[in-house]
Residue frames as qw, qx, qy, qz and C-alpha x, y, z in Angstrom:
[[0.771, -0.607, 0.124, -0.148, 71.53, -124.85, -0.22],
 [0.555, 0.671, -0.413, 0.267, 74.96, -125.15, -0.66],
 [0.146, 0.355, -0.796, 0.467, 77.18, -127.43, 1.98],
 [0.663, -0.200, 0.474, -0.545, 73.92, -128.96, 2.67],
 [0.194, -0.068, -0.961, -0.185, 72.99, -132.89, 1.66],
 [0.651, -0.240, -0.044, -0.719, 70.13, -134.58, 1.83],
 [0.478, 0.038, 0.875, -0.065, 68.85, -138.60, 3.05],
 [0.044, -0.181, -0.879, -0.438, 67.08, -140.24, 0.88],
 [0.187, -0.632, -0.710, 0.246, 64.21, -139.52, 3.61],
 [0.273, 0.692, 0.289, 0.602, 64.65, -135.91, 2.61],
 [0.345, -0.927, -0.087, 0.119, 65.98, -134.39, 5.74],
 [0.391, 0.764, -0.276, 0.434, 68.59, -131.87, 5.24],
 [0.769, -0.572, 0.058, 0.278, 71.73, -131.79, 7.48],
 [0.296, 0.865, -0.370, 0.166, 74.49, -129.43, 7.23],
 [0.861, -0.079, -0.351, 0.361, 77.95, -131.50, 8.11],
 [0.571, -0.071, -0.514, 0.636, 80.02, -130.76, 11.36],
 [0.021, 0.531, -0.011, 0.847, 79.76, -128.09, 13.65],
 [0.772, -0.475, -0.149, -0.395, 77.00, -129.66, 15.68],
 [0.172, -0.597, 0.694, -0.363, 80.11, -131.89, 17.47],
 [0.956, 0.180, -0.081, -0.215, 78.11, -135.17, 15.86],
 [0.256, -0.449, 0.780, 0.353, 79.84, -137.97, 15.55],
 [0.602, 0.502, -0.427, -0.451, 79.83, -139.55, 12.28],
 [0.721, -0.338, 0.603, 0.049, 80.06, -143.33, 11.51],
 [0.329, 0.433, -0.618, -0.568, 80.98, -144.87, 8.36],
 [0.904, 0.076, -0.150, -0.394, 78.77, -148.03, 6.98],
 [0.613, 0.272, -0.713, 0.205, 81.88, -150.10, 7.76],
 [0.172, -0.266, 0.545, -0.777, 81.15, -148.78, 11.37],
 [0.541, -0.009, 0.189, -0.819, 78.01, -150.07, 11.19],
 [0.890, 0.115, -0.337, -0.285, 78.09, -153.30, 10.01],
 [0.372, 0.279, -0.748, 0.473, 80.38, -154.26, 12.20],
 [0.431, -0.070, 0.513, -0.739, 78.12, -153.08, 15.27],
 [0.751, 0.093, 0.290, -0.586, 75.16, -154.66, 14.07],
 [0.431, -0.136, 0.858, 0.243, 77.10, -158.04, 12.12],
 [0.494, 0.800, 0.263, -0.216, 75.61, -156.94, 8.52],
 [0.663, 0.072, 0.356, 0.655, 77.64, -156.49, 5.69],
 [0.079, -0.242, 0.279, 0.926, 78.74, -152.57, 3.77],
 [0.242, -0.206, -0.701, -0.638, 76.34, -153.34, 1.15],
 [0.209, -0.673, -0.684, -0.189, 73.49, -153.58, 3.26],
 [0.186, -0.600, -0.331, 0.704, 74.15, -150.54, 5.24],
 [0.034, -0.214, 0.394, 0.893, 74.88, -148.59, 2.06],
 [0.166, -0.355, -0.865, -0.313, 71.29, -150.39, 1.26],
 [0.150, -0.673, -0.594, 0.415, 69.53, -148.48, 4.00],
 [0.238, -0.461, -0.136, 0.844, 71.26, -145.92, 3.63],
 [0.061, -0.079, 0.513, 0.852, 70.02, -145.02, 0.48],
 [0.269, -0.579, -0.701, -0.318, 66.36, -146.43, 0.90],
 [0.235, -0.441, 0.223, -0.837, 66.35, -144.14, 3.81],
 [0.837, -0.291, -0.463, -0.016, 66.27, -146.78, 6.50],
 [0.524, -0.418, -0.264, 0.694, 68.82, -145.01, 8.66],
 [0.282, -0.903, -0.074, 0.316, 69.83, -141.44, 9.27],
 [0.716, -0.097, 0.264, 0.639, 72.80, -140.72, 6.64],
 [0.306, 0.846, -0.203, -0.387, 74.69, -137.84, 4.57],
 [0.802, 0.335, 0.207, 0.448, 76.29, -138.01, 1.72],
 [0.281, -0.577, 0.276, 0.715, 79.47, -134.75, 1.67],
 [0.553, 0.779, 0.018, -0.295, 78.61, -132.81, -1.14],
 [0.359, 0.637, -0.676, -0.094, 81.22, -133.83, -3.96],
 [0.115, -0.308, 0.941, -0.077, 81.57, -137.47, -2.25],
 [0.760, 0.046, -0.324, -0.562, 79.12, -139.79, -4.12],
 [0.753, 0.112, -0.636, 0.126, 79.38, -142.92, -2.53],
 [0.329, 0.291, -0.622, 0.648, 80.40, -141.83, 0.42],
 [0.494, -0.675, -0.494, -0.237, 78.17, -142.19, 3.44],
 [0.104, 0.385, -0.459, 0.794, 78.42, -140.39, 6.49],
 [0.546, -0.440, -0.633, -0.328, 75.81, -142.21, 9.25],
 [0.275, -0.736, 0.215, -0.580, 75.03, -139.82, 12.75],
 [0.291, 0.119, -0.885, 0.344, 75.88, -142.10, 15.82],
 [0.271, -0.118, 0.501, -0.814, 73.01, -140.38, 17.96],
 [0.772, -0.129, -0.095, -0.616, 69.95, -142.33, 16.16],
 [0.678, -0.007, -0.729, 0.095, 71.69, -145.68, 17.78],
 [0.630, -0.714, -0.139, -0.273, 70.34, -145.80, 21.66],
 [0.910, -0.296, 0.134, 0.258, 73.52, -147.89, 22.55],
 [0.140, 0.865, -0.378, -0.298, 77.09, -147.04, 21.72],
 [0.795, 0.423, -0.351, -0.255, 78.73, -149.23, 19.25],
 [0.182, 0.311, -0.879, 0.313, 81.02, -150.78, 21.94],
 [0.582, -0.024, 0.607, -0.540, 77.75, -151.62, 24.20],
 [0.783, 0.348, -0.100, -0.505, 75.98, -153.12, 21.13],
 [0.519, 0.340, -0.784, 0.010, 79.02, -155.28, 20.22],
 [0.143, -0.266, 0.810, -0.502, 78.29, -156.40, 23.58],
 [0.710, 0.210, 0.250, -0.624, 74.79, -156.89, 23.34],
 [0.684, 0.534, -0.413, -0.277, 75.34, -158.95, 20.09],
 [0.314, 0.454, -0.812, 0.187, 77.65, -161.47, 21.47],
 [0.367, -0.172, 0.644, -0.648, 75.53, -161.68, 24.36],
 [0.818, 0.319, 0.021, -0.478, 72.43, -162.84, 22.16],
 [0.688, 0.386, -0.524, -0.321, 74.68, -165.06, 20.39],
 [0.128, -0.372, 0.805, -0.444, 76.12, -166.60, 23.49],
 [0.546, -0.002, 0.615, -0.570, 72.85, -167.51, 24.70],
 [0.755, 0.459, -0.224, -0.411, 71.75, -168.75, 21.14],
 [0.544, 0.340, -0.766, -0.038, 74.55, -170.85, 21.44],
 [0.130, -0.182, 0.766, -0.603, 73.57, -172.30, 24.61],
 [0.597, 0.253, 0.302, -0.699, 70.28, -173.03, 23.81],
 [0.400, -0.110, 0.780, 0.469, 71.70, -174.77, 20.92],
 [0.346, 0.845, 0.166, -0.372, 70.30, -172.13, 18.11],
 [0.687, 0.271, 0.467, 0.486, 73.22, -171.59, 16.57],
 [0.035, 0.073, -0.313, -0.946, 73.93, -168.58, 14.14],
 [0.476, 0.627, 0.434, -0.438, 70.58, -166.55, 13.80],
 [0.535, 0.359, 0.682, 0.347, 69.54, -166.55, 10.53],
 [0.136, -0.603, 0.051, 0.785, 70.44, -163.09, 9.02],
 [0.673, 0.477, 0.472, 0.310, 69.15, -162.78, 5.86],
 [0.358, 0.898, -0.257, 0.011, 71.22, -159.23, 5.10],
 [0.424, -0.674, 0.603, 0.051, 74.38, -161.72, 5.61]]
């Protein structure tokens, strides 16, 4: 199966063509305030959607479509929540992949 990859979850996924976009775990921890390391943590337990580019170990390659929101709405979302947390006088939620 050459030019294919797998997830960890064991679906195959040939890269580009489809007109995907692609994020990168830095992409993603940003959106969702998580650090690299724990995306790269999903990714690998097969907690998200990801490829790996044949020849690029390490490298992660994570679809945009399995997020409902787009990564500018989410930042929104996110702030929002924290807003109100702070208002409520919460505080930083208690992330434990942070």
């Amino acid at each position: 199966m050459e030019g294919m990859t797998r997830t960890p979850a064991g679906r195959a996924r040939r890269p580009g063509g489809s007109g995907e976009r692609y994020l990168t775990p830095r992409d993603v921890a940003e959106m969702l305030d998580v650090t690299e390391q724990a995306v790269r943590a999903w990714c690998e337990r097969g907690l998200i959607d990801a490829i790996q580019p044949a020849g690029h170990k390490g490298v992660w390659r994570i679809p945009a479509s399995q997020f409902a929101v787009s990564p500018e709405q989410l930042r929104d979302i996110v702030e929002k929540i924290r807003a109100i947390n702070r208002r409520l006088g919460y505080g930083e939620t208690d992330d434990h992949e942070r």
